[in-house]
C-alpha positions in Angstrom: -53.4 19.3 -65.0 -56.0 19.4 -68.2 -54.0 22.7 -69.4 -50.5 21.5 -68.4 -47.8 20.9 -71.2 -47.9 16.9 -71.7 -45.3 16.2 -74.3 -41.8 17.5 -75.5 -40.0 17.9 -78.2 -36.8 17.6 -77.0 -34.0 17.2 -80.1 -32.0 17.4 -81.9 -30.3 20.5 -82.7 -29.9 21.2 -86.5 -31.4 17.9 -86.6 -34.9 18.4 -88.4 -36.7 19.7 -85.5 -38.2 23.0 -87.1 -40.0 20.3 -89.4 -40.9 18.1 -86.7 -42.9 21.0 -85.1 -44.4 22.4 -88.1 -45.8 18.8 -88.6 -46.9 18.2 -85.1 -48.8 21.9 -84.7 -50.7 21.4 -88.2 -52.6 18.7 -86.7 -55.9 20.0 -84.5 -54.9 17.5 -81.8 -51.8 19.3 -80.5 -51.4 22.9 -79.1 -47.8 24.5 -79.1 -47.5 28.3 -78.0 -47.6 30.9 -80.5 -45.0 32.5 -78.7 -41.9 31.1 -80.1 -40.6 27.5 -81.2 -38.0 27.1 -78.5 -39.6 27.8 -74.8 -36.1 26.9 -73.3 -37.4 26.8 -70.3 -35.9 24.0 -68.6 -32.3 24.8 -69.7 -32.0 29.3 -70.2 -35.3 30.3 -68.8 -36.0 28.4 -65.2 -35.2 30.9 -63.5 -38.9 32.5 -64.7 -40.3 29.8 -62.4 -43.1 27.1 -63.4 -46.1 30.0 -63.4 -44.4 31.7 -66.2 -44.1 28.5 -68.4 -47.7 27.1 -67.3 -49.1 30.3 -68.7 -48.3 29.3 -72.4 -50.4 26.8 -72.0 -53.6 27.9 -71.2 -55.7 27.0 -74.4 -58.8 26.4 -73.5 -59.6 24.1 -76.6 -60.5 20.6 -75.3 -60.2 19.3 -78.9 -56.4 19.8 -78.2 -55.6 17.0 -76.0 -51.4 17.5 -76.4 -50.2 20.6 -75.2 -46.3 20.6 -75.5 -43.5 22.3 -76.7 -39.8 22.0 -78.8 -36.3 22.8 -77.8 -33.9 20.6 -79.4 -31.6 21.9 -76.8 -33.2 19.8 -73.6 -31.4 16.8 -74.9 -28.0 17.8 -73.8 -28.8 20.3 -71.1 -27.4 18.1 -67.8 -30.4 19.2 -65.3 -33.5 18.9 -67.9 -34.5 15.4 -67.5 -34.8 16.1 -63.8 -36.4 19.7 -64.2 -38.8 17.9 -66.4 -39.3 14.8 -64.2 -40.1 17.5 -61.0 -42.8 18.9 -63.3 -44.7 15.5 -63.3 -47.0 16.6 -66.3 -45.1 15.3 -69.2 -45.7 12.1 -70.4 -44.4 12.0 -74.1 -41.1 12.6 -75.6 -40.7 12.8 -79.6 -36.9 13.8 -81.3 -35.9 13.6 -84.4 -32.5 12.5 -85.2 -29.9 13.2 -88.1 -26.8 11.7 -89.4 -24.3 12.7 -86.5 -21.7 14.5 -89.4 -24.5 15.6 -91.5 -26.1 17.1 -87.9 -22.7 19.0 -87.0 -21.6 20.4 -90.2 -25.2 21.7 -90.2 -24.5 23.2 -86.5 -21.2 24.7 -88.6 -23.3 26.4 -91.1 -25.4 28.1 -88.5 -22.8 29.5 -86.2 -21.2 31.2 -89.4 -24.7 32.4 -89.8 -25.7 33.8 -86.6 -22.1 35.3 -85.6 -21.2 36.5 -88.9 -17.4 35.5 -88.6 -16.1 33.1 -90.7 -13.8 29.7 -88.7 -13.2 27.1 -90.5 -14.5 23.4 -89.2 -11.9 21.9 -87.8 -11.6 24.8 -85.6 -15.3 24.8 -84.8 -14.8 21.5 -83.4 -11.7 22.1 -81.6 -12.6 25.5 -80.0 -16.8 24.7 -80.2 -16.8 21.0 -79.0 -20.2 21.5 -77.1 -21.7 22.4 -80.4 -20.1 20.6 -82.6 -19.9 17.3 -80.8 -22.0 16.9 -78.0 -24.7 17.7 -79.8 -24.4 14.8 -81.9 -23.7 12.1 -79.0 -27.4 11.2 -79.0 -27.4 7.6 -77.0 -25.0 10.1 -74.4 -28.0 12.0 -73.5 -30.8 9.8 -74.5 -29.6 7.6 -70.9 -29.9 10.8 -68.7 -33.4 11.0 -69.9 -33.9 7.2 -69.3 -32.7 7.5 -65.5 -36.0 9.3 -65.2 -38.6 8.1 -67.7 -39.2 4.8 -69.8 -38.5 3.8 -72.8 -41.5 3.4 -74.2 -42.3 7.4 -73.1 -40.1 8.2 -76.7 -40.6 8.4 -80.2 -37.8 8.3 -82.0 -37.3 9.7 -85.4 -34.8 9.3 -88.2 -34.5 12.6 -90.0 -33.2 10.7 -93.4 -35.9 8.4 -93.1 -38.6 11.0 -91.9 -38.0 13.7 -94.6 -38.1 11.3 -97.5 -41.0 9.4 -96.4 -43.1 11.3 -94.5 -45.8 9.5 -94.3 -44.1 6.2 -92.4 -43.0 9.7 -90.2 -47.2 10.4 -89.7 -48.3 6.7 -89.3 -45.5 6.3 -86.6 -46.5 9.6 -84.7 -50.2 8.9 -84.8 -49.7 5.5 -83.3 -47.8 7.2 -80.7 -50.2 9.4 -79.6 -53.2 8.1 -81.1 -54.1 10.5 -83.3 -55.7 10.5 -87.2 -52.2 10.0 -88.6 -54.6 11.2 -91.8 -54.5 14.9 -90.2 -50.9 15.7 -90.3 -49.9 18.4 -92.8 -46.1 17.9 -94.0 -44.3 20.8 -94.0 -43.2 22.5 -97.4 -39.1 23.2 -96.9 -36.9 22.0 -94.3 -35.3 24.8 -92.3 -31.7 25.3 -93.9 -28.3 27.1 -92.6 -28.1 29.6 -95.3 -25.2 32.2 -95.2 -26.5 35.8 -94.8 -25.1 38.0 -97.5 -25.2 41.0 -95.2 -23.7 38.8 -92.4 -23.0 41.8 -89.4 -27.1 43.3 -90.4 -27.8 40.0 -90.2 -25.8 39.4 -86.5 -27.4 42.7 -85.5 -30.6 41.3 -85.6 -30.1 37.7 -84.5 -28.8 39.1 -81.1 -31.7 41.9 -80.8 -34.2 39.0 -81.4 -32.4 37.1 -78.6 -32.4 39.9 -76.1 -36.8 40.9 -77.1 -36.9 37.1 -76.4 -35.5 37.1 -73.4 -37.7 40.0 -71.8 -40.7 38.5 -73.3 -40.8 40.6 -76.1 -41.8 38.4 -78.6 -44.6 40.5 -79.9 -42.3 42.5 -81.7 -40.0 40.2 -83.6 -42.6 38.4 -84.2 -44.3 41.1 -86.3 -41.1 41.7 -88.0 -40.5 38.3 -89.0 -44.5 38.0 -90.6 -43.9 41.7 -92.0 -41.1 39.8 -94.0 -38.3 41.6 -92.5 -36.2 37.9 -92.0 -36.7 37.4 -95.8 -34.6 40.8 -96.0 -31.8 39.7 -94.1 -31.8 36.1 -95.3 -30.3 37.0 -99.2 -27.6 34.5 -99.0 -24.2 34.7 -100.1 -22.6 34.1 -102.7 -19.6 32.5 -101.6 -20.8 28.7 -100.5 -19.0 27.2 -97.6 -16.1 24.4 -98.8 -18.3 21.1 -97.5 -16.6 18.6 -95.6 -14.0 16.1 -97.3 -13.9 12.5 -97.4 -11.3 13.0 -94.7 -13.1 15.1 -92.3 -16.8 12.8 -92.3 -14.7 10.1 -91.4 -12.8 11.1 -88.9 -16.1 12.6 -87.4 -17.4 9.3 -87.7 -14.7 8.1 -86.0 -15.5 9.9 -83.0 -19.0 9.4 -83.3 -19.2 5.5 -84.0 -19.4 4.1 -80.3 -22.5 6.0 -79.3 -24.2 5.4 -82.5 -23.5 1.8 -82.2 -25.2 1.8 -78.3 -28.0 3.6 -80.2 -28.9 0.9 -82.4 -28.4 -1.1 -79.8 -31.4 1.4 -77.9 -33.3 1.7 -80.4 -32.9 -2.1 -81.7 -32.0 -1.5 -85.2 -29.5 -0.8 -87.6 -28.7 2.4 -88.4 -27.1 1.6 -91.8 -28.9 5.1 -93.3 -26.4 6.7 -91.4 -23.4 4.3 -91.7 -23.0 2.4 -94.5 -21.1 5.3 -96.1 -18.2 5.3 -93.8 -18.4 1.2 -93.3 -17.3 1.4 -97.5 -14.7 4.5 -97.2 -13.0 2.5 -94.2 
């Protein structure tokens, strides 16, 4: 199993994980496939069969001893933990994850970016719940993974905490994996929700991308995207979108406060980063 993938990143969406994989590839102890960021195999792509995904990870460079890969998206997709448990390679989990309001409005921004029609939130929500919600119930999905691994197979990352410290984030995943924690390169920008100006060009594209993607096609958006092409489409617009009131966070909060509650209680900490903002509005 020396070439088989042996960690995941597994969350959360819109929750920091484009950093988290920039930081984990710069270091010369981890190999992700140049393919793309998001394999997806376990949740859109199974269906290719194990072959397919074991090919991405042939590297042959035994100074690489963690071969692994990100999709936010396996921490709510229902059959991944036991698609991932069947594979009996992986040993490590890392996630990062955000404020559960900050995480969804986020998850807002970039369905107005990639469908180029404009909802307001509260009909996100209502009509979106799966994106908008679900994907912030972390402790919800965390347990399904924990019916099938142990606890201390995860790393768990704060996104506040990471992004302004990075450094506590480095010294925590080189303890992890025992690695030079010294190695790490942080990333220069975070990977933002920006509004397209030219939102149906911009559409267009996004769904051409998806479709290369999914008949392994990568090659060419991937020399569109270094050719600068994304830069093109990404002039942003000059109309922001309203951000949420007072009102909206904390009803969010509202519905989020049980699970993030049972997280601390997981995780064995307070998570007063995220809270103590709605503890003083209530």
């Amino acid at each position: 199993m020396k070439n088989y993938p042996n960690f995941l990143g597994i969350g959360s969406v819109r929750g920091g994980s484009s950093w988290l994989w920039h930081l984990l590839k710069s270091h010369p102890s981890f190999y992700v496939p140049s393919k793309r960021k998001e394999i997806q195999f376990f949740t859109r792509f199974y269906d290719k069969g194990e072959q397919w995904y074991l090919k991405l990870f042939n590297s042959q460079n035994i100074n690489q001893p963690y071969r692994g890969e990100f999709t936010p998206g396996y921490l709510t997709a229902t059959r991944a933990p036991e698609r991932i448990k069947d594979l009996e390679c992986v040993e490590k989990f890392v996630l990062i994850l955000r404020n559960p309001v900050d995480r969804a409005y986020s998850h807002y921004k970039w369905h107005l970016r990639v469908t180029g029609k404009y909802l307001d939130f509260k009909t996100f929500c209502k009509n979106l719940p799966r994106l908008a919600i679900e994907n912030s119930m972390y402790f919800k999905y965390l347990s399904k993974y924990l019916e099938y691994f142990e606890k201390n197979q995860f790393l768990i990352l704060i996104y506040e905490e990471a992004t302004s410290n990075p450094r506590k984030a480095t010294k925590q995943l080189g303890s992890f994996f025992d690695v030079e924690e010294t190695l790490f390169v942080i990333p220069s920008k975070k990977n933002q929700s920006l509004i397209p100006k030219h939102k149906k060009l911009f559409n267009q594209a996004h769904r051409i991308t998806q479709y290369l993607r999914r008949k392994d096609l990568d090659l060419i958006p991937n020399i569109l995207i270094r050719a600068g092409l994304k830069d093109l489409f990404e002039k942003e617009d000059n109309n922001p979108i309203p951000k949420l009131s007072i009102q909206e966070q904390t009803e969010l909060y509202e519905i989020f406060k049980n699970d993030i509650e049972n997280l601390e209680i997981l995780l064995n900490r307070e998570l007063n980063i995220w809270t103590n903002k709605f503890k003083c509005d209530l």
